[in-house]
C-alpha positions as CSV (number, residue, x, y, z in Angstrom):
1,X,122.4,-12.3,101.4
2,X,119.6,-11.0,99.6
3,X,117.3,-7.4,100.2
4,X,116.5,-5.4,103.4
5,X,114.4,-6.3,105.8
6,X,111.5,-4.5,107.0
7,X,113.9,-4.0,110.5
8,X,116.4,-2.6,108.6
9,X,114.4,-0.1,106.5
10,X,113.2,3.6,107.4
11,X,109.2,3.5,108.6
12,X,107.2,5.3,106.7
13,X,105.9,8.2,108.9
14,X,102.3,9.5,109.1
15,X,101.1,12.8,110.5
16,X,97.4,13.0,111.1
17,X,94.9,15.4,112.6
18,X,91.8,13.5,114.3
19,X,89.5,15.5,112.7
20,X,90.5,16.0,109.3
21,X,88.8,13.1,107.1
22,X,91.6,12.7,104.3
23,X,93.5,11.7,107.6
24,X,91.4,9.3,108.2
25,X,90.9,7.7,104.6
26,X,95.0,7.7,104.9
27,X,94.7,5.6,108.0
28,X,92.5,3.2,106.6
29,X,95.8,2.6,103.7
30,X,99.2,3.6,105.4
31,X,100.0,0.3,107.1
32,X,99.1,-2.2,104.4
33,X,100.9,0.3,101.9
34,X,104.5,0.1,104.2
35,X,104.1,-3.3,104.6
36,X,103.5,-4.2,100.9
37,X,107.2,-3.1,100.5
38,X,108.7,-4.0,103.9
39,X,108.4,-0.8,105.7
40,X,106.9,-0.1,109.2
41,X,104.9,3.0,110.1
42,X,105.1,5.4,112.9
43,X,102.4,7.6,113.7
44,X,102.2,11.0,114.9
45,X,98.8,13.2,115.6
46,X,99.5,16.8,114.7
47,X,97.6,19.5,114.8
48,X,96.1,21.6,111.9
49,X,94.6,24.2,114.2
50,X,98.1,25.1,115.0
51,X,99.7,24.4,111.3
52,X,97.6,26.2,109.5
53,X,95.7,28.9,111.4
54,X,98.8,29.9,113.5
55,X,101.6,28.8,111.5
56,X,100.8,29.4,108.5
57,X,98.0,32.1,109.3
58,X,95.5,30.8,106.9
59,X,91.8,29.9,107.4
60,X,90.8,27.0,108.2
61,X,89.9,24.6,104.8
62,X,85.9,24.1,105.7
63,X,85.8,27.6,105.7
64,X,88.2,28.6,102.7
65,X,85.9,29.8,99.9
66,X,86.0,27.5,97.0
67,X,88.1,25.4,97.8
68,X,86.3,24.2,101.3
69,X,83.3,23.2,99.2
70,X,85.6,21.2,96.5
71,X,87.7,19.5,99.7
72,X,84.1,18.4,100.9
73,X,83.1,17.1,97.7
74,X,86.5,15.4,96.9
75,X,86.1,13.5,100.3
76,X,82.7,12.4,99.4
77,X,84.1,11.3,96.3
78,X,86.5,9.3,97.9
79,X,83.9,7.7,100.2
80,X,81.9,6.4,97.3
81,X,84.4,5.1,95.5
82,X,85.8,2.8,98.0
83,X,82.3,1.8,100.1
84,X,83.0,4.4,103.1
85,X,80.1,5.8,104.8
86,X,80.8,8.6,107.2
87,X,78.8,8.7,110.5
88,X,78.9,12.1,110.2
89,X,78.2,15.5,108.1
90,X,81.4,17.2,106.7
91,X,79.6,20.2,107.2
92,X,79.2,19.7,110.9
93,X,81.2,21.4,113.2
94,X,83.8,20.1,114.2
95,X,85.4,18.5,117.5
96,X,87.7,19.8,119.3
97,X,90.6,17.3,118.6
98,X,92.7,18.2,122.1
99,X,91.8,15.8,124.3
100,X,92.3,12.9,121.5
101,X,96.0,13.9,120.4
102,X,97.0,14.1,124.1
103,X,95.5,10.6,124.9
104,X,97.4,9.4,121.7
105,X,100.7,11.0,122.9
106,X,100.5,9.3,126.1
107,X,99.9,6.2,124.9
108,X,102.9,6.7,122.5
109,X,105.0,7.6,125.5
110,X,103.8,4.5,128.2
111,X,101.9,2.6,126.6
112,X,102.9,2.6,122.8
113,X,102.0,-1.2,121.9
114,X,98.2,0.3,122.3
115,X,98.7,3.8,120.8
116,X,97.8,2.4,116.9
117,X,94.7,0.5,118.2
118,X,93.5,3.2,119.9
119,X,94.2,5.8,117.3
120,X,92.3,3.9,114.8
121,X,89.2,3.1,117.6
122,X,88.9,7.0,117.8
123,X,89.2,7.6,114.5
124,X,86.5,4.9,113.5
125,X,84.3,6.5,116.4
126,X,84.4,9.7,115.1
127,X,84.6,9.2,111.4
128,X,82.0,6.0,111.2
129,X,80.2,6.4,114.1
130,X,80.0,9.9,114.8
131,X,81.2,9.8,118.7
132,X,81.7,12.8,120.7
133,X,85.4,12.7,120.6
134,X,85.9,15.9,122.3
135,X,84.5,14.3,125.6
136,X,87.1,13.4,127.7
137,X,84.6,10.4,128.8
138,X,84.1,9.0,125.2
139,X,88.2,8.7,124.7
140,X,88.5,7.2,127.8
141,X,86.0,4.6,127.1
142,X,87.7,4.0,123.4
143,X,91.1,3.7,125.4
144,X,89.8,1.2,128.0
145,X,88.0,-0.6,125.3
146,X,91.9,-1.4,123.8
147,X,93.2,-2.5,126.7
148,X,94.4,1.1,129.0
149,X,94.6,1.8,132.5
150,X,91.3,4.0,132.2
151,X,92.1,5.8,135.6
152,X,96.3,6.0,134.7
153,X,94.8,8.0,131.7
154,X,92.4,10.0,133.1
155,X,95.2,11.4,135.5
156,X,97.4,12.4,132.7
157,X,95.0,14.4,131.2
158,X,94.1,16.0,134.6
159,X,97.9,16.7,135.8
160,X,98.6,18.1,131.9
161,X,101.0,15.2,131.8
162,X,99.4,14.3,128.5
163,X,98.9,18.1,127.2
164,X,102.8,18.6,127.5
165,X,103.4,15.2,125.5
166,X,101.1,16.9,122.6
167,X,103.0,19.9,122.3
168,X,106.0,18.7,122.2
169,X,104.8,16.3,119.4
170,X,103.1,19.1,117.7
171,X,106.5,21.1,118.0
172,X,108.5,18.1,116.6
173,X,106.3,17.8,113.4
174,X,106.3,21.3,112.7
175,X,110.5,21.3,112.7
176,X,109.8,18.4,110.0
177,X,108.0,21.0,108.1
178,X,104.8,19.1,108.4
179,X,101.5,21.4,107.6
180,X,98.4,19.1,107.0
181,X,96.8,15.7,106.9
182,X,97.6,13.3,106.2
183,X,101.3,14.2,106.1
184,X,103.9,11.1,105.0
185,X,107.8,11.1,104.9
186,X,109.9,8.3,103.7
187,X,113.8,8.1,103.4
188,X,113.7,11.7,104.4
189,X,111.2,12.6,101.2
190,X,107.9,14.5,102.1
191,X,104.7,13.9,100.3
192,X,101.4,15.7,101.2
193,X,97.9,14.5,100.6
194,X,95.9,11.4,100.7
195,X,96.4,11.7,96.6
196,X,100.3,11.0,97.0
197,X,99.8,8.5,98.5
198,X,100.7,6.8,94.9
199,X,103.4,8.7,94.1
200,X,104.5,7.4,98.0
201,X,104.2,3.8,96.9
202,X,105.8,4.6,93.3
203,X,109.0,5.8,96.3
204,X,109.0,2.7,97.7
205,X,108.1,0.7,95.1
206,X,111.1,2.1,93.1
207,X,113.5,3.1,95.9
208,X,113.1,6.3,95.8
209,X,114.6,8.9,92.5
């Protein structure tokens, strides 16, 4: 008797891009959120160089007139009203996120009991700290620091083992219809921005409408 359980419930999934910060403000809330209300998260690193600039064949939002600006301030914004400091300008350019998405995807393939931790250790590196995170070296380092074969790694991103796992990640979101970060879907419903993210728990919360 009595409710579902948080094994018998649909995760909530979360698309992110390693370089966008409202990604990373979601990451700091997604897992607490599900787990307020019994769900589980997946996560998935998706690309919005390929989203929006190819897909979608816009420019990318730092350098969209107005509204780049107003996405910078909002993010600040954000920062100071829950005690985040960045480790780094949101005018700065930014890193390539390639080499982080296909060390992520790896993981998520062999070694997924370490793909979270070490999602979140580049995230923090990059968004606290300000780490290089388009050095090969530097993810390497966050990934050993979690617990992964450093050299089993460094060979998947050398025999484009890890590249194909990206791309086919990348391809999966975009069937979803995912565009930008952070990106959730729950019981099949998609919600967009780190603002939904409390219309997301007012879905699960209320079981959906």
């Amino acid at each position: 008797m009595g409710g579902s359980t948080i094994s018998d419930q649909h995760p909530v999934e979360f698309y992110f891009d390693f370089i966008s910060p409202f990604g990373f403000l979601a990451s700091l809330r997604v897992d607490d959120l599900a787990a307020k209300y019994g769900r589980e998260t997946t996560w998935t690193s998706m690309l919005l160089g390929v989203s929006v600039m190819k897909v979608m064949g816009l420019k990318a939002i730092p350098k969209t007139p107005l509204k780049g600006p107003y996405m910078r301030l909002d993010a600040q914004r954000y920062c100071r009203r829950h005690g985040i400091r960045f480790g780094r300008q949101l005018t700065d350019p930014p890193a390539n996120p390639l080499a982080a998405g296909r060390t992520f995807h790896w993981l998520t393939e062999h070694d997924p009991m370490r793909a979270k931790p070490v999602a979140k250790a580049i995230l923090a590196a990059y968004w606290l700290e300000g780490r290089a995170i388009g050095e090969l070296d530097t993810l390497l380092d966050l990934a050993a620091g979690q617990g992964v074969d450093r050299a089993a790694l460094a060979e998947a991103h050398a025999s484009g083992a890890a590249s194909a796992l990206l791309n086919a990640g990348v391809e999966a979101s975009l069937a979803k219809g995912v565009f930008g970060s952070p990106y959730f879907i729950v019981d099949g419903e998609p919600f967009f921005g780190l603002e939904k993210m409390e219309l997301l728990e007012e879905w699960l919360r209320e079981g959906g409408w």
